[in-house]
VOZA-361076 format. One record per residue (C-alpha): residue number from 0; x, y, z. Coordinates in nm, 2 decimals, decimal comma. Example, Ala and Ser with C-alpha at 12.3 -4.5 7.8 and 13.67 -1.06 7.14 Angstrom:
pt seq->0	u->1,23	v->-0,45	w->0,78 .
pt seq->1	u->1,37	v->-0,11	w->0,71 .
//
This chain:
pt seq->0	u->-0,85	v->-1,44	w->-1,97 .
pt seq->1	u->-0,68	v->-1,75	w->-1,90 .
pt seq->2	u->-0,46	v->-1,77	w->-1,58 .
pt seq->3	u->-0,06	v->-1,75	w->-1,76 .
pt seq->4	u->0,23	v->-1,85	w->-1,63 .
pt seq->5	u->0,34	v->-1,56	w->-1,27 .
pt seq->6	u->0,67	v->-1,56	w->-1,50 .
pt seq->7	u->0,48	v->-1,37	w->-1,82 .
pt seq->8	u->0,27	v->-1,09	w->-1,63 .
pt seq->9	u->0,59	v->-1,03	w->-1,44 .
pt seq->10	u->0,75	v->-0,97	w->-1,78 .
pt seq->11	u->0,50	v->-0,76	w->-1,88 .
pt seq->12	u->0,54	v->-0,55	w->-1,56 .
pt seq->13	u->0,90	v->-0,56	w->-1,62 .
pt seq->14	u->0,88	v->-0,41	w->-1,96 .
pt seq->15	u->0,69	v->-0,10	w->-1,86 .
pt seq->16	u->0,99	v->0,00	w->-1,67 .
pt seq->17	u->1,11	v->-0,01	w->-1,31 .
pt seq->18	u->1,40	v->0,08	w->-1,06 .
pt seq->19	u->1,48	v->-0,20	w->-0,79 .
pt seq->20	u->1,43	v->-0,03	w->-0,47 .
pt seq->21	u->1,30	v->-0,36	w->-0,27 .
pt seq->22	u->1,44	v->-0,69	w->-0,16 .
pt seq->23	u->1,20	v->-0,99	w->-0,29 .
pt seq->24	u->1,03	v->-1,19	w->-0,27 .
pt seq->25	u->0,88	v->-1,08	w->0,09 .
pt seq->26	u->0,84	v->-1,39	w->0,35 .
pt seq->27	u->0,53	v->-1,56	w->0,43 .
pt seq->28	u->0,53	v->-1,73	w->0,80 .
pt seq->29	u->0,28	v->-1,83	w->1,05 .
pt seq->30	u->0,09	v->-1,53	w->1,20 .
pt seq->31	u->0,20	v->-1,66	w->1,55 .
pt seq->32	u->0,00	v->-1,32	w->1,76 .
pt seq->33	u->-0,33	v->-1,49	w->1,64 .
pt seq->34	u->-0,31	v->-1,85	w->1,76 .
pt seq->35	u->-0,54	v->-1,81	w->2,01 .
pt seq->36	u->-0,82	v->-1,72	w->1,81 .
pt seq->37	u->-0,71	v->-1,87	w->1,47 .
pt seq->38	u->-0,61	v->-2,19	w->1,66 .
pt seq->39	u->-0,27	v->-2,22	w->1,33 .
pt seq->40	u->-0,45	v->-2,09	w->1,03 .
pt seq->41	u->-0,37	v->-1,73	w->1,07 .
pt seq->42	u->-0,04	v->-1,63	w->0,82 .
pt seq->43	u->0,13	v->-1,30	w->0,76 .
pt seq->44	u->0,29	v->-1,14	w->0,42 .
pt seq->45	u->0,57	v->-0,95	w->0,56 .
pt seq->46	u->0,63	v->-0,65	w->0,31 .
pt seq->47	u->0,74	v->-0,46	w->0,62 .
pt seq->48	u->1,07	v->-0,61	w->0,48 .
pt seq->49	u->1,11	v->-0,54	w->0,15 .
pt seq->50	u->1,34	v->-0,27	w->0,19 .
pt seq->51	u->1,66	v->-0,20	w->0,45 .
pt seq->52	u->1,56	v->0,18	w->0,36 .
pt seq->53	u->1,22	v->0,19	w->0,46 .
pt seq->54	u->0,97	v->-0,09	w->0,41 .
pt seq->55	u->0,59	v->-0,16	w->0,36 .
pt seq->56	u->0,38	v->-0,19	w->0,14 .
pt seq->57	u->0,49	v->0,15	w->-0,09 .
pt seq->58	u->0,80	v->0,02	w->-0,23 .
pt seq->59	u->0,64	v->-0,20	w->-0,50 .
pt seq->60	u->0,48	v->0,12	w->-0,62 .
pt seq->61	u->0,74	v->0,32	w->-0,60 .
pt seq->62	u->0,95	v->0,03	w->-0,86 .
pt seq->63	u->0,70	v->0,18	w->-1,10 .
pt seq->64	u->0,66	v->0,52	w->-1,03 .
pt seq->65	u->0,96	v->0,63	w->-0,99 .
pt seq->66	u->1,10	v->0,51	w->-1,32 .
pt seq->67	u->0,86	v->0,76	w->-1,52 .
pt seq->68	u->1,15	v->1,04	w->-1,55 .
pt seq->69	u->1,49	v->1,15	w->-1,35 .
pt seq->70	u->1,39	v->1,50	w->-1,20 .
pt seq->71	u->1,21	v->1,57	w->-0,88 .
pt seq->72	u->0,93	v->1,40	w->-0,67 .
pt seq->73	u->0,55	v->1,57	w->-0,62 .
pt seq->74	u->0,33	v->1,40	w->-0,42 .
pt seq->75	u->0,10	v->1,41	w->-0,19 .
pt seq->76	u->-0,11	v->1,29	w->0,14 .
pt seq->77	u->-0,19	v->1,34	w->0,47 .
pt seq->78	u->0,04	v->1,53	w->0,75 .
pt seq->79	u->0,13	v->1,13	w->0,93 .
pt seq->80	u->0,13	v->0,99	w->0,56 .
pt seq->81	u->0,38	v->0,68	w->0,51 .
pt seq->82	u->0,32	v->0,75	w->0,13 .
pt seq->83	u->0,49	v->1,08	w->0,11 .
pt seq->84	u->0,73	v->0,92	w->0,39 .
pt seq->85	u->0,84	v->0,64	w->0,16 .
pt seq->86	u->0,83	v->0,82	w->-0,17 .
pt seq->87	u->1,08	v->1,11	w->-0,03 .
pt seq->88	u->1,35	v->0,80	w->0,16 .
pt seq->89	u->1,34	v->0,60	w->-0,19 .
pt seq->90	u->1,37	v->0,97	w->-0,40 .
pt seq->91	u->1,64	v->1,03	w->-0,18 .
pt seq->92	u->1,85	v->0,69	w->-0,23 .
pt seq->93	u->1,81	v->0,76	w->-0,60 .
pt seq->94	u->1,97	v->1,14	w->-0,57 .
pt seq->95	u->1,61	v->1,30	w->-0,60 .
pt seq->96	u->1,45	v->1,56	w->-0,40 .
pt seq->97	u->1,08	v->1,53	w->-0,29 .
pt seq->98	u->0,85	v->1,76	w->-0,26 .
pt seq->99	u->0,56	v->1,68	w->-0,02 .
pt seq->100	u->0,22	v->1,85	w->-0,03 .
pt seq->101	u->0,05	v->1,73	w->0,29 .
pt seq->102	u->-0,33	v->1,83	w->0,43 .
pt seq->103	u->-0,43	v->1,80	w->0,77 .
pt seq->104	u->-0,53	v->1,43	w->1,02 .
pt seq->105	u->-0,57	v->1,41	w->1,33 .
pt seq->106	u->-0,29	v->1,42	w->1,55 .
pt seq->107	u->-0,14	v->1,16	w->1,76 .
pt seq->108	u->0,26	v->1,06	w->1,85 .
pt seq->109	u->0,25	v->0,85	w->1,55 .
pt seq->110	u->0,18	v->1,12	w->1,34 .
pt seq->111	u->0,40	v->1,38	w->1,49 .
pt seq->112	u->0,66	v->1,14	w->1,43 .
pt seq->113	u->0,59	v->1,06	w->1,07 .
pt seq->114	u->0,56	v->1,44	w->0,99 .
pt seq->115	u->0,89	v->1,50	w->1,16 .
pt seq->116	u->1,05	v->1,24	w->0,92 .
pt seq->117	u->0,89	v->1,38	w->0,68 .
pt seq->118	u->1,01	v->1,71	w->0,69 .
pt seq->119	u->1,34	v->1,60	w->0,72 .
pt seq->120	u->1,37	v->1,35	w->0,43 .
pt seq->121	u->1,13	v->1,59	w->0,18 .
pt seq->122	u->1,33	v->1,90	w->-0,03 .
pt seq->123	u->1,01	v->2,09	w->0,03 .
pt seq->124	u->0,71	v->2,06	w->0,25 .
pt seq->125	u->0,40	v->2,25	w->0,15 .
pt seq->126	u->0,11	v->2,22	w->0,38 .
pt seq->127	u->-0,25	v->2,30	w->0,24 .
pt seq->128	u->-0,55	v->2,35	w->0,42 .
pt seq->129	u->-0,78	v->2,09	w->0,25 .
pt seq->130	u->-0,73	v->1,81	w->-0,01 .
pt seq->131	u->-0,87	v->2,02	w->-0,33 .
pt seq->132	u->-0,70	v->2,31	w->-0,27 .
pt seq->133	u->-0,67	v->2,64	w->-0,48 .
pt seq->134	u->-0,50	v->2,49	w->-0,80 .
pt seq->135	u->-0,36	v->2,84	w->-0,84 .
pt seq->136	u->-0,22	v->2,90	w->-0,53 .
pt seq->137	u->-0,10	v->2,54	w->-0,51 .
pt seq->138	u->0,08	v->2,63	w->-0,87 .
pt seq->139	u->0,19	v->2,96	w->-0,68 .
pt seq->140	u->0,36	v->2,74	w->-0,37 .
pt seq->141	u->0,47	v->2,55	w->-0,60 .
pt seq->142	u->0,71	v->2,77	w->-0,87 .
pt seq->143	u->0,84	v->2,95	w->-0,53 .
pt seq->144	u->1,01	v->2,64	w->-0,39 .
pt seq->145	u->1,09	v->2,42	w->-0,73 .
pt seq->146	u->1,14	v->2,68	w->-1,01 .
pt seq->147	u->1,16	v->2,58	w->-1,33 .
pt seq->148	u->1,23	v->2,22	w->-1,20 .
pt seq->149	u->0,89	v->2,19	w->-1,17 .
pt seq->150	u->0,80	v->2,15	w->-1,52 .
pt seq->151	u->0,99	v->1,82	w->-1,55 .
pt seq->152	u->0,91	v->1,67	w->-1,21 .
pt seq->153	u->0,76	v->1,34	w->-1,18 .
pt seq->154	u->0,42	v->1,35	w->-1,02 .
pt seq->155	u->0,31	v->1,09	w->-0,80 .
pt seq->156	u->-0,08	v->1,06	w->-0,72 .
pt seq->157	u->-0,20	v->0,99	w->-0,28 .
pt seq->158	u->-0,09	v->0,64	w->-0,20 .
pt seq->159	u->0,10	v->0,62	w->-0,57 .
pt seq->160	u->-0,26	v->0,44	w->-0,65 .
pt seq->161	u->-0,29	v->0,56	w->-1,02 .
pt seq->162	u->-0,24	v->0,19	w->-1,28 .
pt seq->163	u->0,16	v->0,22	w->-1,29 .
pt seq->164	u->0,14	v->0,23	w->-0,90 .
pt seq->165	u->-0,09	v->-0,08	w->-0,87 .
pt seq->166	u->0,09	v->-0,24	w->-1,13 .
pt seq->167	u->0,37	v->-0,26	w->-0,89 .
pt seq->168	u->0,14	v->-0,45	w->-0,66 .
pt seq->169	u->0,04	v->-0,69	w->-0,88 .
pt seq->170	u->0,38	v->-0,83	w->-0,86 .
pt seq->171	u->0,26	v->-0,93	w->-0,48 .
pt seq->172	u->0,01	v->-1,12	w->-0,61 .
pt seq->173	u->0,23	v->-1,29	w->-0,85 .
pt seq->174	u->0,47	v->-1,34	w->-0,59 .
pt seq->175	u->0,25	v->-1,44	w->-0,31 .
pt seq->176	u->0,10	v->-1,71	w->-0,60 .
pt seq->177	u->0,44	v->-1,86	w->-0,64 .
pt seq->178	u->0,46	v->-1,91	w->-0,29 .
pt seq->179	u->0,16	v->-2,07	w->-0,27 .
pt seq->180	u->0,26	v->-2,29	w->-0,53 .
pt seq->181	u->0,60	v->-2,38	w->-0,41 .
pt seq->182	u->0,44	v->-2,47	w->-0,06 .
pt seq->183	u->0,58	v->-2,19	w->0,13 .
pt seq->184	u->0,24	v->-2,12	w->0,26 .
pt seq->185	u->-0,14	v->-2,31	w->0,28 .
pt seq->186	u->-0,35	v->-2,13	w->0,01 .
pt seq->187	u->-0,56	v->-1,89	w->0,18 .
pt seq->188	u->-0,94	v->-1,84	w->0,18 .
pt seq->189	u->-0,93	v->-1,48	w->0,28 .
pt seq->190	u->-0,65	v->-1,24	w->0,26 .
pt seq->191	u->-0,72	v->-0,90	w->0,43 .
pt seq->192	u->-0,53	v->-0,55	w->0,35 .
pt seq->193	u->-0,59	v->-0,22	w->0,43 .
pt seq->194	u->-0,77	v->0,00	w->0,20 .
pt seq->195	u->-0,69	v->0,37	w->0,14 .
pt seq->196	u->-0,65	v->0,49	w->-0,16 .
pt seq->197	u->-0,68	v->0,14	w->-0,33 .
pt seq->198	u->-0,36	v->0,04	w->-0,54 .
pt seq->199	u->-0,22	v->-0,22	w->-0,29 .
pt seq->200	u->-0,56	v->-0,42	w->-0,26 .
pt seq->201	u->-0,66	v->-0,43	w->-0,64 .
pt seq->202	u->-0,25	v->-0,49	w->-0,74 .
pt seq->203	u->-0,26	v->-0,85	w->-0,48 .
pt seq->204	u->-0,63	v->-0,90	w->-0,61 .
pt seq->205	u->-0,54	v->-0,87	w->-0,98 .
pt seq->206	u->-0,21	v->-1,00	w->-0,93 .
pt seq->207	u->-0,39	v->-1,36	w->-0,80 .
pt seq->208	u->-0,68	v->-1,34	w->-1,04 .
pt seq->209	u->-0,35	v->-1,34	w->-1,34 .
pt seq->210	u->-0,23	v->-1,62	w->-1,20 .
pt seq->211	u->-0,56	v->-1,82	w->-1,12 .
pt seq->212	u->-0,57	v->-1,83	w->-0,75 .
pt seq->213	u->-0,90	v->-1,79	w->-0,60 .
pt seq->214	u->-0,85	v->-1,64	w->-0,22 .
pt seq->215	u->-1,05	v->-1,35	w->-0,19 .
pt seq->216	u->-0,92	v->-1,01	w->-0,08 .
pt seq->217	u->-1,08	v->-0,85	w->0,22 .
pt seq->218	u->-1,00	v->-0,44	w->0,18 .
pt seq->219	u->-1,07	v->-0,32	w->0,53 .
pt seq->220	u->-1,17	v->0,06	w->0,43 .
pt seq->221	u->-0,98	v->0,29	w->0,65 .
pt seq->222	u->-1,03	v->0,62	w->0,41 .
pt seq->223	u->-1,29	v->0,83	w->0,25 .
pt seq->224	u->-1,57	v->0,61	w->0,07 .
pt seq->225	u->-1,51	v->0,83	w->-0,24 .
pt seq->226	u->-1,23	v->0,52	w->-0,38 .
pt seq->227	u->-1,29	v->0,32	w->-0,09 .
pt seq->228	u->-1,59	v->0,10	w->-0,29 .
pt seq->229	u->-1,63	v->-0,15	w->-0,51 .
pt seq->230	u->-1,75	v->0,03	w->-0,84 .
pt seq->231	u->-1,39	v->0,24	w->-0,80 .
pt seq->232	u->-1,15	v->-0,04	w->-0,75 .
pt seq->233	u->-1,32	v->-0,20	w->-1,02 .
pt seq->234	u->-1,23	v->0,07	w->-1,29 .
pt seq->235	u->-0,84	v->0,08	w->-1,13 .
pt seq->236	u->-0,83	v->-0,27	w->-1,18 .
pt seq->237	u->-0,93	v->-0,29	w->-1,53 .
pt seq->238	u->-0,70	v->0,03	w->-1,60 .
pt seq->239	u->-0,44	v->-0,13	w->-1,44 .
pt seq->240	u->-0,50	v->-0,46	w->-1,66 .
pt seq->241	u->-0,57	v->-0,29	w->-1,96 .
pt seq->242	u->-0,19	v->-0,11	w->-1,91 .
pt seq->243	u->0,00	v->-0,46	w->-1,82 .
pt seq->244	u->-0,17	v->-0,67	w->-2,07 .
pt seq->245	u->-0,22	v->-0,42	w->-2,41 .
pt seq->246	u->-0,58	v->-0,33	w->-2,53 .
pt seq->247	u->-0,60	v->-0,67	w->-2,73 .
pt seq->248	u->-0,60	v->-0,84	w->-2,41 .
pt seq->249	u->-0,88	v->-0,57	w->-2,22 .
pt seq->250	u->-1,17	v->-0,75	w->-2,29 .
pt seq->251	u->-1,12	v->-1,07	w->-2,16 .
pt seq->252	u->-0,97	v->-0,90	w->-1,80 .
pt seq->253	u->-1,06	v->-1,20	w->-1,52 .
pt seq->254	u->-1,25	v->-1,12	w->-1,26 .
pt seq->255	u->-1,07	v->-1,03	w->-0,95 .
pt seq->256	u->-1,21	v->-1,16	w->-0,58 .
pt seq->257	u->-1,23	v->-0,86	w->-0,38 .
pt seq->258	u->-1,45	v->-0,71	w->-0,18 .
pt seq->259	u->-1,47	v->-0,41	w->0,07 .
pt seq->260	u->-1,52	v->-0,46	w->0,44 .
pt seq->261	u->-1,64	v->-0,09	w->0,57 .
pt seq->262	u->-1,69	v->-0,24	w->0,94 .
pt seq->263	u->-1,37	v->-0,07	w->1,13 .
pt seq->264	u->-1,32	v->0,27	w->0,97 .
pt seq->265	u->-1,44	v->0,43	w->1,27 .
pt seq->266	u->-1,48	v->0,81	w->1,32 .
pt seq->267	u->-1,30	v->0,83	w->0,99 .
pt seq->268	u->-0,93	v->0,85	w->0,84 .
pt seq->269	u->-0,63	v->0,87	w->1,10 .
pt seq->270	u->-0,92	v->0,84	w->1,38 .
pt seq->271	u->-0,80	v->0,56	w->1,64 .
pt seq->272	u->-1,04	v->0,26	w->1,73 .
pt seq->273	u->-1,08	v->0,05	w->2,04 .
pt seq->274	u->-1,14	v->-0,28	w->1,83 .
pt seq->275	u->-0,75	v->-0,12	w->1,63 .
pt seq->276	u->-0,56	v->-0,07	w->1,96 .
pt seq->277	u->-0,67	v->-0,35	w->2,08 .
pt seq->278	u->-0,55	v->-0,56	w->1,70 .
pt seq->279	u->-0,19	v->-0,33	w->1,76 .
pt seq->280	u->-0,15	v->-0,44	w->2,15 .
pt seq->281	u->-0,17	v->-0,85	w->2,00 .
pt seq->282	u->0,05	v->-0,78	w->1,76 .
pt seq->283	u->0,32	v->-0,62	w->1,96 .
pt seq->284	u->0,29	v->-0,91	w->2,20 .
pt seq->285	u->0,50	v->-1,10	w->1,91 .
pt seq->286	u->0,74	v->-0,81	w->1,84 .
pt seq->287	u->0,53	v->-0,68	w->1,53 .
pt seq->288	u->0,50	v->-0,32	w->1,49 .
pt seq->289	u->0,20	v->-0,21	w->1,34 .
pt seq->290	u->-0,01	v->0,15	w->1,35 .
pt seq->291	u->-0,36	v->0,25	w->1,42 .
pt seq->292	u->-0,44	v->0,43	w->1,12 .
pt seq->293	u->-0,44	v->0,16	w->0,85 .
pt seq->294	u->-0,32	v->-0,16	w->0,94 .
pt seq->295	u->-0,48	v->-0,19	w->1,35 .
pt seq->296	u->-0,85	v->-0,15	w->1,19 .
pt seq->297	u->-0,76	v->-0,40	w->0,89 .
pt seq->298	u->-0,60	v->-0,65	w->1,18 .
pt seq->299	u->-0,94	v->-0,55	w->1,39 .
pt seq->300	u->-1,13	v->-0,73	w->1,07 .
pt seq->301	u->-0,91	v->-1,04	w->1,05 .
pt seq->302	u->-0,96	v->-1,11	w->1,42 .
pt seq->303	u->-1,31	v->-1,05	w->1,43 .
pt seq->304	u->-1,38	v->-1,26	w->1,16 .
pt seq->305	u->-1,14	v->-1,57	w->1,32 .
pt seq->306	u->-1,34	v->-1,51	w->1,64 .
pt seq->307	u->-1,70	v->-1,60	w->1,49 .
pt seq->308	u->-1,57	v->-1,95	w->1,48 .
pt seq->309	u->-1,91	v->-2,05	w->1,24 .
pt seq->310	u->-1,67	v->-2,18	w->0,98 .
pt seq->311	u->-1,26	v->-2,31	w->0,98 .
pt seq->312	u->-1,06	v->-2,11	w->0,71 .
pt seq->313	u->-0,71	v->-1,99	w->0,65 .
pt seq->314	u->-0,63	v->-1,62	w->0,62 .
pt seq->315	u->-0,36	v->-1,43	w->0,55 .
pt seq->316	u->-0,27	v->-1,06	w->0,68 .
pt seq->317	u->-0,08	v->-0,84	w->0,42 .
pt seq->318	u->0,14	v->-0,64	w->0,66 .
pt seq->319	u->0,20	v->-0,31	w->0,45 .
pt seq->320	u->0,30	v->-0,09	w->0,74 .
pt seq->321	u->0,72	v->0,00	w->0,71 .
pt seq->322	u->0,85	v->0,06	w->1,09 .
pt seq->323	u->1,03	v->0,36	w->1,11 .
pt seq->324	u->1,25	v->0,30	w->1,43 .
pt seq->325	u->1,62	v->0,34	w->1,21 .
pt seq->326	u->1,55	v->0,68	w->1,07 .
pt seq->327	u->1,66	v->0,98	w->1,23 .
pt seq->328	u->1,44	v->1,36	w->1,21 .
pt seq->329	u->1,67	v->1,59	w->1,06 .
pt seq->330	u->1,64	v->1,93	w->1,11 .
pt seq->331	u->1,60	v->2,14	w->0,78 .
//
């Protein structure tokens, strides 16, 4: 597939249907906390901005998702998820309640926070004991607190990572192209995301391959190796494609630069690293607020990588994380 003009794929995109939820395009700037080791080729995408509501890196999907229908929210994640977080603020500011089914993570003030935001903001928190649970008794929890508004209420898959999601994201990569191209930014060799349940990284990688630019995408796994690997990004990506550009255009899908850095997952998902809090303390040092679960350990990769110093080359940190400081735990 020929690389089209950022203007047509975003039509495409456009004509599947969306809300406006975010403020875009997001800013690109010099990653300032990373001088020292990047000695000025370090830069940031700030989608911690792209809403006044709540930012990061879910909004995009939410554009999507969010448009499918006009009854209630499902969705799902962890107990300190910033999915469920997001989808229940952005539910909210379109008059929709949210219901939240949330498993367990390891618990740490960041988390206790999150989950106390998110029982505030959700209609409905339902807490299950592991990620499969009894469909039955899920259906059960379910009817109790929803009714019969359950059988019209959008459903919205962990991370919002099913194609209309990471369609949403491919609009960063779009975007992020035109900035390139206007000279907002140096084009970047390597541009490195977290990777959970894989919408944001294949949306930016897909989103770049459609409009022909060649940095590569560096998804830092932070999650369960079950979609955090190569073979299963590849099939959302061509999903994805195959939805925004029709099945005539399938077949000739481009290939998309990606690959999966598995280095700094740690003791697994919501686990804290040494090599994250040490990313999290640099970034602070510049006012940026990050978090240990998914973007310190992607941060941890950038800054190891900078820090071999075999080879000069630009990268580019995808800041997905949305800072929560504004909101306020309501009691339910």
């Amino acid at each position: 597939m020929s690389p089209l003009s950022t203007s047509h794929w975003r039509d495409r995109i456009e004509a599947i249907g969306s809300v406006s939820l975010g403020k875009w395009p997001t800013p690109v700037e010099p990653f300032k906390a990373l001088d020292v080791v990047a000695k000025g080729r370090a830069w940031i995408k700030r989608e911690d901005l792209s809403s006044r509501e709540l930012g990061g890196n879910k909004v995009r999907k939410l554009e999507m998702l969010l448009a499918k229908s006009d009854g209630p929210v499902i969705t799902f994640g962890a107990l300190g998820s910033s999915h469920v977080l997001s989808t229940a603020v952005h539910a909210a500011a379109l008059q929709r309640p949210c219901i939240g089914i949330l498993v367990s993570q390891p618990i740490t003030p960041h988390v206790e926070r999150v989950l106390a935001l998110t029982q505030g903001a959700c209609a409905h928190v339902i807490r299950v004991d592991r990620p499969v649970d009894s469909v039955i008794d899920l259906a059960r929890k379910l009817s109790a607190v929803a009714g019969k508004d359950v059988l019209r209420a959008t459903l919205i898959s962990p991370g919002g990572s099913d194609p209309l999601g990471t369609a949403g994201f491919v609009r960063a990569g779009l975007e992020l192209a035109d900035q390139i191209a206007a000279g907002e930014c140096p084009l970047p060799d390597r541009i490195y995301v977290p990777l959970g349940t894989g919408g944001t990284a294949v949306g930016l990688a897909l989103g770049l391959a459609l409009a022909g630019v060649p940095s590569r995408v560096i998804a830092v796994r932070v999650a369960t190796l079950l979609v955090g690997n190569e073979k299963y990004l590849g099939i959302l990506a061509r999903r994805t494609c195959r939805l925004i550009a029709g099945i005539a255009s399938f077949s000739r899908m481009p290939k998309i630069n990606l690959c999966v850095d598995h280095r700094f997952v740690g003791s697994g998902y919501g686990h804290p690293t040494v090599a994250g809090a040490r990313a999290l303390d640099l970034a602070s040092s510049t006012g940026l607020e990050f978090e240990a679960t998914y973007t310190g350990k992607a941060l941890a990769a950038m800054i190891a990588d900078l820090g071999e110093g075999h080879e000069e080359w630009t990268g580019m940190f995808l800041d997905t994380y949305g800072p929560m400081d504004h909101l306020e735990i309501h009691e339910q």
